[in-house]
C-alpha positions as a Markdown table, in Angstrom:
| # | Residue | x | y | z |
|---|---|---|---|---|
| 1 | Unk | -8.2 | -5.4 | -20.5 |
| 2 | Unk | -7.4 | -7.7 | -17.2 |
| 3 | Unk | -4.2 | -7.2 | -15.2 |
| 4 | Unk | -3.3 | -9.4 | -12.0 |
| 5 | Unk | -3.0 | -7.9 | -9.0 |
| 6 | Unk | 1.1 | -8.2 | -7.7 |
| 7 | Unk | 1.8 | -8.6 | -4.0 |
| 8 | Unk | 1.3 | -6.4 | -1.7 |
| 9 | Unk | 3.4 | -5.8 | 1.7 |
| 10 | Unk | 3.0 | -4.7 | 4.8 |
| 11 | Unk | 4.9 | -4.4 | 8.0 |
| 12 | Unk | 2.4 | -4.8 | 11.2 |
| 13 | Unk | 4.7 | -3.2 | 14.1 |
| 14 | Unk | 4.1 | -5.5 | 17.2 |
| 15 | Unk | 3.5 | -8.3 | 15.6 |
| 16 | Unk | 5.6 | -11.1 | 17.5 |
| 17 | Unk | 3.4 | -14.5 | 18.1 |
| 18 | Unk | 0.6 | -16.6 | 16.1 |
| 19 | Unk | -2.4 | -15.1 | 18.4 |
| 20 | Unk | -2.0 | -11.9 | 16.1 |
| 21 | Unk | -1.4 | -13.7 | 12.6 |
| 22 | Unk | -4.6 | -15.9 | 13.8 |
| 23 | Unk | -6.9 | -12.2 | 14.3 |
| 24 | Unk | -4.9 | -10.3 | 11.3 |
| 25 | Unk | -6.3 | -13.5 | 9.2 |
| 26 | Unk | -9.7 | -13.7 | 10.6 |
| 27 | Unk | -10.3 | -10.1 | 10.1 |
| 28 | Unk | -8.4 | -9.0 | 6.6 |
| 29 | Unk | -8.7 | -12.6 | 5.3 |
| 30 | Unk | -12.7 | -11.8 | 4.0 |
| 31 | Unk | -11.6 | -8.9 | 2.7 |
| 32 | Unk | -8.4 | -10.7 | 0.4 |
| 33 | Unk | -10.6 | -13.7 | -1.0 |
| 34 | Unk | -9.6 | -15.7 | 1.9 |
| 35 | Unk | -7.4 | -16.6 | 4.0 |
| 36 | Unk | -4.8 | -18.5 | 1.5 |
| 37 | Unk | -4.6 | -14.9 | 0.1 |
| 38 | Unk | -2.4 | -14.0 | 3.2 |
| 39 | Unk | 1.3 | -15.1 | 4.1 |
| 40 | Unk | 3.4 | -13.5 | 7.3 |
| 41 | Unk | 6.8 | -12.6 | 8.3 |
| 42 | Unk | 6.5 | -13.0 | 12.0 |
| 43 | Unk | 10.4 | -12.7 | 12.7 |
| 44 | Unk | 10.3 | -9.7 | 10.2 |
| 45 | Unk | 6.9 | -8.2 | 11.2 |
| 46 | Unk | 5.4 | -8.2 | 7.8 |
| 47 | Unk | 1.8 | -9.5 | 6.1 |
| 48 | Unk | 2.0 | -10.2 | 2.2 |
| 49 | Unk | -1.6 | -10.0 | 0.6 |
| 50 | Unk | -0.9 | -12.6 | -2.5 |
| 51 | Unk | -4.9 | -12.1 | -3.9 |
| 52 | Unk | -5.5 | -13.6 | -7.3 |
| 53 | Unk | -7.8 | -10.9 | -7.7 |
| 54 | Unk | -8.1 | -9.5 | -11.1 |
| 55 | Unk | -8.7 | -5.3 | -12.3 |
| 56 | Unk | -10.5 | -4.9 | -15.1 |
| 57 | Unk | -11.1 | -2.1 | -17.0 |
| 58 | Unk | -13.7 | -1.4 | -20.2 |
């Protein structure tokens, strides 16, 4: 059985300019299947992991 993965949230407190979106992607971006996995909220403070990544189970 495969399920896709829905979208995940988060708010990053602080988070005000592109300097942090550009480190926030560098460093969770591996970790999400790339960079085109993330999208940000700057005015509302928020990161939204959009992976394509797949659970399967046996």
């Amino acid at each position: 059985m495969t399920a896709k993965v829905s979208p995940s949230e988060f708010r990053i407190h602080g988070m005000d300019c592109a300097e942090e979106v550009t480190v926030l992607k560098r460093e969770i971006g591996p970790l999400v299947g790339g960079e085109s996995n993330l999208a940000f909220d700057i005015l509302n403070g928020k990161m939204i992991v959009t992976s394509e990544a797949q659970l399967t189970s046996s």
